[in-house]
GUPADO-873306 format. One record per residue (C-alpha): residue number from 1; residue in three letters; z, y, x. Coordinates in steps of 0.02 Angstrom, whole numbers, plus 50000, padded with zeros to 5 digits. Layout:
<recs>
REC   i  aa    up north  east
REC NUM ALA     Z     Y     X
...
</recs>
This chain:
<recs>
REC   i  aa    up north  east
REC   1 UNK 53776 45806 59354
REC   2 UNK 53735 45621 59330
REC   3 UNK 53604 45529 59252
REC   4 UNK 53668 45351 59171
REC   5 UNK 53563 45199 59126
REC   6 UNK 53472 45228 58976
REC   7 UNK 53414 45436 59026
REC   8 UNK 53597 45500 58956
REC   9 UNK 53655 45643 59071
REC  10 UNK 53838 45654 59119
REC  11 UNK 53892 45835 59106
REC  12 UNK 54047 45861 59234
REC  13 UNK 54148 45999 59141
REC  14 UNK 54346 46064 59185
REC  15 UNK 54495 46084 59070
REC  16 UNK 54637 46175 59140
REC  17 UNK 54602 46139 59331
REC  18 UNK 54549 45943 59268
REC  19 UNK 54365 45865 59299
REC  20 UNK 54301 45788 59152
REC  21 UNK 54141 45718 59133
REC  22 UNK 54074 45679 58962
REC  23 UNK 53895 45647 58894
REC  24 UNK 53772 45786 58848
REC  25 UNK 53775 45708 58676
REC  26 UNK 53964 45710 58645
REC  27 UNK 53972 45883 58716
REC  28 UNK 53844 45961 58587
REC  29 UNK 53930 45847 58439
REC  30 UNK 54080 45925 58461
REC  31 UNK 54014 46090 58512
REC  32 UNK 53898 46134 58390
REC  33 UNK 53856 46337 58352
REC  34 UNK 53893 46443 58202
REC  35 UNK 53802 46617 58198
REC  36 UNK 53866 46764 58134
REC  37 UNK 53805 46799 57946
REC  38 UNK 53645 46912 57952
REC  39 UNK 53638 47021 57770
REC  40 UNK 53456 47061 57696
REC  41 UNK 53432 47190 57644
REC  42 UNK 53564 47264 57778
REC  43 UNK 53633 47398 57638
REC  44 UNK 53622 47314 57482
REC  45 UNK 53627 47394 57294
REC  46 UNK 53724 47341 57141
REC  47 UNK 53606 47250 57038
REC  48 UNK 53484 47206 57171
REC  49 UNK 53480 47032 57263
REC  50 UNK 53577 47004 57432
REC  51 UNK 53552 46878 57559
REC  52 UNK 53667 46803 57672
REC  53 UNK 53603 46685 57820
REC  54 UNK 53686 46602 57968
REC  55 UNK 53617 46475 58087
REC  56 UNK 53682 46277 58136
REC  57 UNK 53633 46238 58317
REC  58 UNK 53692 46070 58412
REC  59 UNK 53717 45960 58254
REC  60 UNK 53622 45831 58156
REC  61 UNK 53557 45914 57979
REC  62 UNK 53627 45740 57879
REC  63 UNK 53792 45755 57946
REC  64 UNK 53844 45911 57915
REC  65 UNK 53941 46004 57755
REC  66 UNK 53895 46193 57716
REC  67 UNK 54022 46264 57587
REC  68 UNK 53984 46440 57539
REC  69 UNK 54156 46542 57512
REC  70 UNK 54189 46702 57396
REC  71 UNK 54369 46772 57473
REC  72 UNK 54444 46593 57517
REC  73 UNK 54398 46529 57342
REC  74 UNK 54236 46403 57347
REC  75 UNK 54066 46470 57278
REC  76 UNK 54006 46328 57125
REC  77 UNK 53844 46273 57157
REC  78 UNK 53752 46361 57012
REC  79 UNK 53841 46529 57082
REC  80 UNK 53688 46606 57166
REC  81 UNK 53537 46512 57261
REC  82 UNK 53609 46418 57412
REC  83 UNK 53463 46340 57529
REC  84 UNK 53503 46234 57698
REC  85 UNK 53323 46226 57778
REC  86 UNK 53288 46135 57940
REC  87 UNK 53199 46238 58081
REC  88 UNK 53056 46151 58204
REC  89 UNK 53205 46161 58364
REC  90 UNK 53312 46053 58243
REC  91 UNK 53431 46219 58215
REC  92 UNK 53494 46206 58018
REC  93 UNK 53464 46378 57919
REC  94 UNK 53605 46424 57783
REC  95 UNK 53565 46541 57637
REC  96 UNK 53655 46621 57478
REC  97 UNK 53559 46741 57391
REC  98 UNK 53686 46832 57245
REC  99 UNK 53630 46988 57136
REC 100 UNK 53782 47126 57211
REC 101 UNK 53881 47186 57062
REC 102 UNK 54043 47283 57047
REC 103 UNK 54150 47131 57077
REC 104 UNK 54088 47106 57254
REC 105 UNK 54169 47287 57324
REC 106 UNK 54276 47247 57452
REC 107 UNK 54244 47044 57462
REC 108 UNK 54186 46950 57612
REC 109 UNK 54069 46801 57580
REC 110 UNK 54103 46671 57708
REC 111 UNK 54003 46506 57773
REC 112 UNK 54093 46368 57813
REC 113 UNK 54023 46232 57902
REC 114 UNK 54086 46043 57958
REC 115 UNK 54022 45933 58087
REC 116 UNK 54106 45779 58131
REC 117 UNK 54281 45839 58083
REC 118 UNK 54261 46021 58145
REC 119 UNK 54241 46158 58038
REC 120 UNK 54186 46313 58082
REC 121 UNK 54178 46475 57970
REC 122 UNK 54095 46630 57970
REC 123 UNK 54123 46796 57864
REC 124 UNK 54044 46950 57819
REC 125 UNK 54096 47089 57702
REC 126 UNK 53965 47175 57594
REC 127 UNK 53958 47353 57617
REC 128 UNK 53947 47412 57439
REC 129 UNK 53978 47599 57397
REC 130 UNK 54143 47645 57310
REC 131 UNK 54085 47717 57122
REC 132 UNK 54224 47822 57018
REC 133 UNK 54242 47777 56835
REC 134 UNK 54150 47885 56707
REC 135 UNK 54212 47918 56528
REC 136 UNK 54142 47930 56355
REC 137 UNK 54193 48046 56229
REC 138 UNK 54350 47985 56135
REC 139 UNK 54305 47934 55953
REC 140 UNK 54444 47929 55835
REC 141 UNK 54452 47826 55674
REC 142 UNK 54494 47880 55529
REC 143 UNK 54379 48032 55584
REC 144 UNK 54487 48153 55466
REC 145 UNK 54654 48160 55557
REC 146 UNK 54805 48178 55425
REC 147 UNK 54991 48208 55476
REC 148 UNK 55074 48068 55464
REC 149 UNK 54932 47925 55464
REC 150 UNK 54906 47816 55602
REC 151 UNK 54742 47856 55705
REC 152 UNK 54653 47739 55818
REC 153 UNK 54589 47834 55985
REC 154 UNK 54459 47752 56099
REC 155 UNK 54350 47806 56256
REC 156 UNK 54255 47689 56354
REC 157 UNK 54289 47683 56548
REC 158 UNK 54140 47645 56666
REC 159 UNK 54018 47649 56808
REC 160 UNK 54162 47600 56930
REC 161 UNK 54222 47466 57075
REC 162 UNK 54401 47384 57016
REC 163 UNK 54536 47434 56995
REC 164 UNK 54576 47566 56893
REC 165 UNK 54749 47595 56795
REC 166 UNK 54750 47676 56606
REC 167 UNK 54886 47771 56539
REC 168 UNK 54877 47883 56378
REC 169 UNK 54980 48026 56363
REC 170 UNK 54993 48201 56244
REC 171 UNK 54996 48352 56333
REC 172 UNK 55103 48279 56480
REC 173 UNK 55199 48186 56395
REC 174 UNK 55151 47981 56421
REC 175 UNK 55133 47855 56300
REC 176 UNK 55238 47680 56310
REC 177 UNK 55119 47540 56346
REC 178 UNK 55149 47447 56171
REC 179 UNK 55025 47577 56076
REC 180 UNK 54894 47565 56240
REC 181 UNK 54774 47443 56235
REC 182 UNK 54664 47436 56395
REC 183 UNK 54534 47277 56407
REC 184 UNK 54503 47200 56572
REC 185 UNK 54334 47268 56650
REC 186 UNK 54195 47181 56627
REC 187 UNK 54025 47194 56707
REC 188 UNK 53898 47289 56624
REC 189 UNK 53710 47321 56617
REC 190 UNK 53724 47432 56773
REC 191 UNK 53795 47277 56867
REC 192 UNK 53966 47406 56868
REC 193 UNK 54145 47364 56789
REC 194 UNK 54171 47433 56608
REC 195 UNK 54320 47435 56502
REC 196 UNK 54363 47500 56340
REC 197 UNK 54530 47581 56323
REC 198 UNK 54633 47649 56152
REC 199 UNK 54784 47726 56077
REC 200 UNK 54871 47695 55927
REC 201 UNK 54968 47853 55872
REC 202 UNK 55031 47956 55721
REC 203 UNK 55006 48116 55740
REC 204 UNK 55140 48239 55656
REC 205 UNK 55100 48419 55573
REC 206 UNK 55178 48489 55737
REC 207 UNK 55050 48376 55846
REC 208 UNK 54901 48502 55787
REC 209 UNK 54804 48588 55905
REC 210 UNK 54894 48477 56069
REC 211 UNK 54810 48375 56172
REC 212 UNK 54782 48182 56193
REC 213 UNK 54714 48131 56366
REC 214 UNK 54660 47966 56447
REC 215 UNK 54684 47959 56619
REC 216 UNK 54621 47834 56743
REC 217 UNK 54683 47814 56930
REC 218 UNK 54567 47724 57033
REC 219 UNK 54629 47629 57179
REC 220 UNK 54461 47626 57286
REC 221 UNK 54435 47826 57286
REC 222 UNK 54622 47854 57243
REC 223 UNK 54607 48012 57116
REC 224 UNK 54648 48004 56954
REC 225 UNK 54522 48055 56801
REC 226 UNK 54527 48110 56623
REC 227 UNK 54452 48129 56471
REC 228 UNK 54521 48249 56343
REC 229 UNK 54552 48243 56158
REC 230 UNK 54608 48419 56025
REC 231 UNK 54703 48358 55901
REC 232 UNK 54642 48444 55706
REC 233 UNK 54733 48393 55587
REC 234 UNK 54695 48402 55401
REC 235 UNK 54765 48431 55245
REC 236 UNK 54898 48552 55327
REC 237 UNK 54989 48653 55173
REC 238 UNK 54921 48814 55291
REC 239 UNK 54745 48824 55295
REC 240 UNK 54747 48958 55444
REC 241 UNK 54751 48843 55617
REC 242 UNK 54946 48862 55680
REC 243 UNK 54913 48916 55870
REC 244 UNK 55050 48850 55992
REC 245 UNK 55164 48998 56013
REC 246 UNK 55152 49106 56159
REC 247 UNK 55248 49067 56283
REC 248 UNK 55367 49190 56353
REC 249 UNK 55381 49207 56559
REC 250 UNK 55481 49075 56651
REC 251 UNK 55436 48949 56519
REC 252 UNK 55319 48860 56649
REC 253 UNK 55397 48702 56687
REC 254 UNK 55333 48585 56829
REC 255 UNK 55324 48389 56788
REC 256 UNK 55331 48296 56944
REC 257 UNK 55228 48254 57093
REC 258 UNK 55105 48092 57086
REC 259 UNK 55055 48001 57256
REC 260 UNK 54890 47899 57288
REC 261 UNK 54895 47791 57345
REC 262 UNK 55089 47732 57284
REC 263 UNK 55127 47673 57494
REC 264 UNK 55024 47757 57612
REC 265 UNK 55003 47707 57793
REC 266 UNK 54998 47832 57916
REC 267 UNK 54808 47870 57949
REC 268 UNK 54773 47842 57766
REC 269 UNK 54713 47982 57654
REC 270 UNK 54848 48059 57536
REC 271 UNK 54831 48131 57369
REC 272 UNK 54951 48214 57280
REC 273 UNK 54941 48288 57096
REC 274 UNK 55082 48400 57043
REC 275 UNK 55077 48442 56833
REC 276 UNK 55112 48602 56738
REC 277 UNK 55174 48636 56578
REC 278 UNK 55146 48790 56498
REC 279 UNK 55018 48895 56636
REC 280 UNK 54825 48894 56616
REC 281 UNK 54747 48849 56786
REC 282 UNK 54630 48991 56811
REC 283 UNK 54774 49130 56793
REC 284 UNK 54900 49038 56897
REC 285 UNK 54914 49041 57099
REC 286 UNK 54947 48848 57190
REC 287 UNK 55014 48824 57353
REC 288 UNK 55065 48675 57456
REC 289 UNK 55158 48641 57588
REC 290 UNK 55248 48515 57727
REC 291 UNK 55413 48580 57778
REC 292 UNK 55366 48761 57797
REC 293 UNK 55188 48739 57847
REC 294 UNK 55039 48752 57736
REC 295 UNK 54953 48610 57719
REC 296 UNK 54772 48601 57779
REC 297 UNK 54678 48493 57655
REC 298 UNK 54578 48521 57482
REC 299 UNK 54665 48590 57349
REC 300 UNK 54567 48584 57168
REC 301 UNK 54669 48661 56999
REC 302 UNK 54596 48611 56839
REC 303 UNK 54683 48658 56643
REC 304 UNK 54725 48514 56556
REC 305 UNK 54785 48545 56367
REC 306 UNK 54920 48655 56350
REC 307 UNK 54973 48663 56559
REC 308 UNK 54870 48613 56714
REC 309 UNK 54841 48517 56877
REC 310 UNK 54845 48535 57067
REC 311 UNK 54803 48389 57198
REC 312 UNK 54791 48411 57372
REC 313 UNK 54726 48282 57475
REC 314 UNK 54741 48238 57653
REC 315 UNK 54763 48132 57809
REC 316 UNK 54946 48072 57827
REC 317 UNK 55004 48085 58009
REC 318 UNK 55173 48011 58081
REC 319 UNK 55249 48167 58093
REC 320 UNK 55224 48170 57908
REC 321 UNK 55371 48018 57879
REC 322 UNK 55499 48079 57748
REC 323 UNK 55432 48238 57759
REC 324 UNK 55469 48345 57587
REC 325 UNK 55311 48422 57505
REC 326 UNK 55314 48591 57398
REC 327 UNK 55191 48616 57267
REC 328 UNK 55227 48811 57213
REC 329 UNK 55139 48881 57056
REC 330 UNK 55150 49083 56996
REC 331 UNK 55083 49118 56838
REC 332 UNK 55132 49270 56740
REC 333 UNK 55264 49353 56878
REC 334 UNK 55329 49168 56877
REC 335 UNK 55353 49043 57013
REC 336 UNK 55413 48865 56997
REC 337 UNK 55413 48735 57117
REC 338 UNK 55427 48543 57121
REC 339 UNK 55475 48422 57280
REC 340 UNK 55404 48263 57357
REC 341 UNK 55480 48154 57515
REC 342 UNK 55338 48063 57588
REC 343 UNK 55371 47884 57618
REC 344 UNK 55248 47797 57724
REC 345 UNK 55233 47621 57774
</recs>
């Protein structure tokens, strides 16, 4: 080391097998510190105020620029309270304090700092809990349901992290998105996304007594939920209630296999919902297999309308590539079965 006229020290320093020597000055200009970003409280709530905080060392506080970063899309200066104090060793504290809400599942907040032409960034991710959407009751309008007059059906979806996707259907049988209207979520007084969702349909005098569901598939706990509707229709030239007819044996009638999420990666949990015309859940035997093994995962059958449910979930190995799946269902002597190949990323 060498000391110049003046007290500046001359730092000797190597680059590649090369002796440099450069001033203790220029060496901390152009090597100034960013610190990881330190969270407060260190598990934060929805609806309760977070703070990130990171520390400048080696730079002059009036020449440097602190841009706070949501994702790689700039933070506006109203969004939040952003503070750069200095400290007594001349280190330069950066703060953002937001209120967590739904929208900040699975976003990292970065800080990004310049200092004489070099920029530095830092990034942390919030961990916010996953939350599964909730549904209210669907409300109908007109509330007397006629044959042949168009009904409005509407349940409100929330209490959930984004996304979610909203299809309508009767019995099993989906409606086309041009009578579905599904709002982007906004967030509500629980600092959670909401979203109203509804259904235009015209119910015949053969619709009575079947079933109109909303389902929602979330993408962050990747199930799918539901909230069921019984259609009673007035005005009906019988007044007895016309049950659906019983169905004779073999009339169960599988409906296909849905995968969550759509491409799975192999270490990625899998579920799988296969649907059931025409069987009631709790008198009906599921099984599911790989190949010809049983797989090992949880099973759960529910009824839904006039047929019923079973998902399986599980842990998607690389043996498990192109693999067909066998969801078998015996109900009343009767056994059906529907197929699924297993494509994995």
């Amino acid at each position: 080391m060498e000391r110049q006229a003046g007290g500046v020290e001359r730092q000797p320093y190597s680059i590649q097998g090369t002796l440099l020597v450069t001033s203790r000055s220029t060496f901390f200009h152009r090597f100034y510190m960013l610190s990881l970003i330190n969270l407060e409280p260190s598990v934060p709530r929805y609806g309760q105020p977070v703070t990130l905080r990171c520390q400048v060392t080696n730079s002059h506080p009036q020449h440097i620029t602190v841009t706070w970063l949501k994702g790689e899309k700039p933070l506006e200066k109203r969004a939040g309270i952003q503070k750069q104090i200095t400290e007594m060793d001349g280190s330069i504290s950066c703060s953002l304090q937001i209120t967590a809400t739904a929208l900040d599942y699975g976003k990292a907040y970065s800080c990004s700092v310049t200092y004489q032409s070099v920029t530095l960034k830092k990034s942390h991710y919030l961990p916010l809990p996953d939350k599964a959407p909730a549904f209210s009751d669907i409300t109908v309008l007109p509330e007397r349901l006629v044959a042949g007059r168009e009904a409005i059906f509407t349940t409100m979806i929330s209490g959930f992290t984004p996304d979610i996707r909203v299809k309508w259907y009767k019995d099993f049988n989906p409606f086309s998105s041009d009578v579905v209207t599904t709002k982007d979520p906004e967030i509500g007084k629980d600092f959670l996304c909401h979203c109203p969702s509804s259904l235009k349909f015209t119910p015949q005098d053969s619709d009575h007594l079947t079933s109109i569901r909303c389902e929602a598939t979330h993408s962050v706990t990747k199930k799918v939920y539901e909230q069921l509707y019984t259609l009673r229709l007035s005005g009906r030239t019988s007044e007895h209630e016309r049950r659906p007819p019983a169905r004779p044996p073999g009339s169960v009638k599988t409906r296909g296999i849905q995968c969550l999420p759509e491409s799975p990666r192999v270490g990625e949990n899998v579920t799988l919902t296969c649907y059931v015309d025409g069987c009631c859940a709790a008198d009906s035997v599921f099984s599911w297999s790989k190949g010809m093994f049983p797989i090992d995962g949880e099973i759960q059958n529910m009824t839904v309308g006039s047929g019923s449910s079973s998902t399986v979930t599980f842990t998607a190995q690389e043996t498990d590539r192109d693999c067909t799946i066998t969801c078998e269902v015996t109900y009343n002597l009767q056994t059906q079965e529907e197929h699924f190949t297993l494509k994995l990323q």
